[in-house]
C-alpha positions as CSV (number, residue, x, y, z in Angstrom):
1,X,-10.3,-31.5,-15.1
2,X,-9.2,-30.6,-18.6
3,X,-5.9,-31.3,-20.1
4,X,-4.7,-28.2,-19.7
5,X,-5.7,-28.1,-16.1
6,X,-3.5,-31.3,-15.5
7,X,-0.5,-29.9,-17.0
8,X,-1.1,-26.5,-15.2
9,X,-1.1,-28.8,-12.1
10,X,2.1,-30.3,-12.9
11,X,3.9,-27.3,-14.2
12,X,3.0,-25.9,-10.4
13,X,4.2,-28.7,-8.7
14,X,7.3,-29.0,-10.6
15,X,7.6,-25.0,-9.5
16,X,7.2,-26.0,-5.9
17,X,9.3,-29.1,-6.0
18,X,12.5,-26.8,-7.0
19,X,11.9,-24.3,-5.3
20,X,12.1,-26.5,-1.8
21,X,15.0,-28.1,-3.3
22,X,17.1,-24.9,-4.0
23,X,16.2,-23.9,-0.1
24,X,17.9,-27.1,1.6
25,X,20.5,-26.4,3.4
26,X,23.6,-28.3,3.0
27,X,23.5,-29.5,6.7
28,X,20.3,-31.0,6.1
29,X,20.1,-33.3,3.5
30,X,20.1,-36.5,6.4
31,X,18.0,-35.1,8.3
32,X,14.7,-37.4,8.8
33,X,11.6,-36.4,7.0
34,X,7.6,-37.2,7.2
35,X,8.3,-40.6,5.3
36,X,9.2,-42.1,8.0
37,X,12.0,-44.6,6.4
38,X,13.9,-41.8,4.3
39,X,16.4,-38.9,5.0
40,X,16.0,-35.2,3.3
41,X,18.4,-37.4,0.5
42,X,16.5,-40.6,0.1
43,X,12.7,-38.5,-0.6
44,X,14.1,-35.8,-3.1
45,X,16.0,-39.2,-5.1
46,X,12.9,-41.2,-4.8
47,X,10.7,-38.1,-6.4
48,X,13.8,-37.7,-8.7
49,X,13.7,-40.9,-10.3
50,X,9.4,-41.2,-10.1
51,X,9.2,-38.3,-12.2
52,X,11.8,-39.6,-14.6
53,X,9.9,-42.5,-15.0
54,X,6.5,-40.4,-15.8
55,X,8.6,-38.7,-18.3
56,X,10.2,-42.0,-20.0
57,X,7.3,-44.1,-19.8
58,X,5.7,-41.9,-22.4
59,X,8.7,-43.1,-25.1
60,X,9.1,-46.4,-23.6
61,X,11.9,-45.9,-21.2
62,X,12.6,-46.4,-17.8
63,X,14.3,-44.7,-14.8
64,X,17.9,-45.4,-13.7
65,X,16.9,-46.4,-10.5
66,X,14.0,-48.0,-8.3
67,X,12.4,-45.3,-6.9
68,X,11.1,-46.9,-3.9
69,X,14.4,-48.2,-3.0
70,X,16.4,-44.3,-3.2
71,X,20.4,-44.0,-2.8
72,X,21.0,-42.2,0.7
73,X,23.2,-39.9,-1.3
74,X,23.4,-37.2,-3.6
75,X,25.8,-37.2,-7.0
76,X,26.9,-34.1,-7.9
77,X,24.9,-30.4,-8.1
78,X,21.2,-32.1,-6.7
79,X,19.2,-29.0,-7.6
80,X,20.5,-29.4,-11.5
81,X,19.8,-32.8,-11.4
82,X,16.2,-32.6,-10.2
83,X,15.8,-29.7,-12.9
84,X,17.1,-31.6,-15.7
85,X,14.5,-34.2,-14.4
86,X,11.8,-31.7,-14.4
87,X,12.1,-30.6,-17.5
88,X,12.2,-33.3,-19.3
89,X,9.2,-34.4,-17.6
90,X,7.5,-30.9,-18.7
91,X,8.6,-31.5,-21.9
92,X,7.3,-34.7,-22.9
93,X,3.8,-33.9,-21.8
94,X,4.0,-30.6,-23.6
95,X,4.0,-32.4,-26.8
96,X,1.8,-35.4,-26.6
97,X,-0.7,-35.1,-29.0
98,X,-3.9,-32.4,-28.4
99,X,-6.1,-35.3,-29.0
100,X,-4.3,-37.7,-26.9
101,X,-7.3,-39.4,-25.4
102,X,-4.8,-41.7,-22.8
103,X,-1.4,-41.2,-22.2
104,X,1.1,-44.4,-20.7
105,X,2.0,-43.9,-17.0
106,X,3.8,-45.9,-14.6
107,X,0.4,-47.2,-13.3
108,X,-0.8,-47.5,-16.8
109,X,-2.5,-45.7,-19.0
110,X,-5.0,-42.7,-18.3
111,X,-6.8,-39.6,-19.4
112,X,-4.2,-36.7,-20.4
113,X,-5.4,-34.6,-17.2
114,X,-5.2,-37.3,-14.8
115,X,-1.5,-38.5,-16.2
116,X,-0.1,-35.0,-15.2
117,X,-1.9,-35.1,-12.1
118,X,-0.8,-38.1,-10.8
119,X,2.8,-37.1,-11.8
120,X,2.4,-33.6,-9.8
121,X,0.6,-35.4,-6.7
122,X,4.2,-37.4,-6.5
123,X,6.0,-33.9,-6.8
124,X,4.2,-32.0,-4.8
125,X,3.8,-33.9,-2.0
126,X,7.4,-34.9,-1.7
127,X,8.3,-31.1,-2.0
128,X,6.0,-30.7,1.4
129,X,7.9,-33.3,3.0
130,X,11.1,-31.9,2.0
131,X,10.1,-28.5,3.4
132,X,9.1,-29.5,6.4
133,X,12.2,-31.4,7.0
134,X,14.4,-28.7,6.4
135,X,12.6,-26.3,8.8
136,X,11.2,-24.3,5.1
137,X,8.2,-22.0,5.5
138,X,6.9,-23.3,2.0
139,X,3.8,-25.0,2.7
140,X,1.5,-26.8,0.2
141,X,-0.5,-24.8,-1.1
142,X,-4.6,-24.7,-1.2
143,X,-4.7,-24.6,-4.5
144,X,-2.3,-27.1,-5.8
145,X,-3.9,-29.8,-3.2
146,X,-7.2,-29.0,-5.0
147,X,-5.9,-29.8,-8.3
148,X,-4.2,-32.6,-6.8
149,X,-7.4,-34.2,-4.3
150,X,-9.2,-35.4,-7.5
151,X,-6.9,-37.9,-8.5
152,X,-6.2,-39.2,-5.3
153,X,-9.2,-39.7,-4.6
154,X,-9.8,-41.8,-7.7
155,X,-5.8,-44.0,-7.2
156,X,-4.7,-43.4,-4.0
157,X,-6.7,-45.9,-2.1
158,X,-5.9,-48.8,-4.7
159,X,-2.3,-47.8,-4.7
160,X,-2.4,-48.2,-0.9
161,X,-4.1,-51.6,-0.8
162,X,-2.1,-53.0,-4.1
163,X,1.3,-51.5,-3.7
164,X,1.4,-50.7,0.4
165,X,3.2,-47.1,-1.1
166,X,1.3,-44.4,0.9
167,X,0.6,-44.8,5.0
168,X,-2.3,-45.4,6.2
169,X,-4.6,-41.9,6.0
170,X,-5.4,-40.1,9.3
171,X,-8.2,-38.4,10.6
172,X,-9.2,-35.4,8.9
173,X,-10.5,-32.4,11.3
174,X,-12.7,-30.2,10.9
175,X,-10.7,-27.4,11.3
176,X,-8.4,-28.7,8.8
177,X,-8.4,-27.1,5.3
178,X,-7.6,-28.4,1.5
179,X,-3.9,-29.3,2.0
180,X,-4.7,-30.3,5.5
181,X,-7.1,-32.5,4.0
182,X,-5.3,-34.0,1.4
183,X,-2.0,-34.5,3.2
184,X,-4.2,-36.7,5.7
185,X,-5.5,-38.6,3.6
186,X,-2.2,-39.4,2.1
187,X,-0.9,-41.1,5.3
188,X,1.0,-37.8,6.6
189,X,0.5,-35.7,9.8
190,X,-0.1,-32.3,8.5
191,X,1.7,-31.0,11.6
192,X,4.5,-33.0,11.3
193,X,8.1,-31.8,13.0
194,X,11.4,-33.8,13.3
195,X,10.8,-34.1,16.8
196,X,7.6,-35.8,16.5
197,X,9.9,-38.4,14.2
């Protein structure tokens, strides 16, 4: 993947993420979600603040919160909030240097294209949960889960074992396709519903 690849990944997931986020309705930002622990609330926070700290860490700040530990409530206009976020995040990785040849990340540093990658696997991925939650027809799409399936491939395992931060993955069918795949193999049901909660 080239650089510009990465940030084309990100820039997409970004897109996605906001666009979920608009959709929510206001009755259902406590409603349960794929990540089994967290409300609609808790998942768009914790993506909030892990993109905030992809964005810092590359001028040696950090986040305002813990992401893994996310408020179960929202401060003021959350769609603004998340955009600020966003572009800030877009931003920063718009002008790191062409010949950058690794970037800081909040799991240290890597290759450019595999920085905004990792960044937009986080984004994207909570934007599916999100959607699914909140009853949206906005699926992940095939693809932004093939620019995303090279770097999990490569992190998402050691993450898993190191950190305990994704679930366990499931069994991939064969009928299943890229997204399928990849949403799998990050510890989620692909077919997920609240009821199934």
């Amino acid at each position: 993947m080239t650089d510009h690849q990465g940030i084309e990944v990100l820039l997409r997931s970004h897109a996605y993420l906001r666009e979920v986020v608009a959709a929510v309705p206001g009755t259902a930002w406590a409603a349960p979600t794929p990540c089994s622990e967290w409300t609609v609330r808790q998942v768009l926070n914790h993506a909030r603040i892990d993109q905030q700290a992809y964005g810092l860490v590359l001028t040696g700040g950090r986040p305002d919160a813990d992401p893994f530990h996310p408020e179960d409530a929202l401060d003021g206009d959350p769609v603004a909030a998340l955009d600020e976020v966003l572009t800030m995040v877009a931003d920063a990785y718009a002008h790191l240097p062409a010949d950058a040849a690794q970037v800081p990340t909040p799991l240290g540093p890597m290759p450019l294209a595999s920085a905004a990658a990792t960044a937009a696997m986080d984004a994207a991925v909570h934007a599916w949960d999100i959607a699914l939650a909140t009853g949206q027809n906005r699926p992940l799409g095939t693809g932004l889960a093939a620019g995303i399936r090279p770097v999990a491939d490569r992190l998402v395992d050691q993450l898993r074992d190191a950190f305990h931060v994704f679930a366990p993955a499931r069994e991939t069918k064969e009928t299943y396709g890229e997204a399928e795949s990849l949403l799998a193999f990050l510890g989620r049901d692909p077919h997920w519903t609240p009821a199934a909660s």
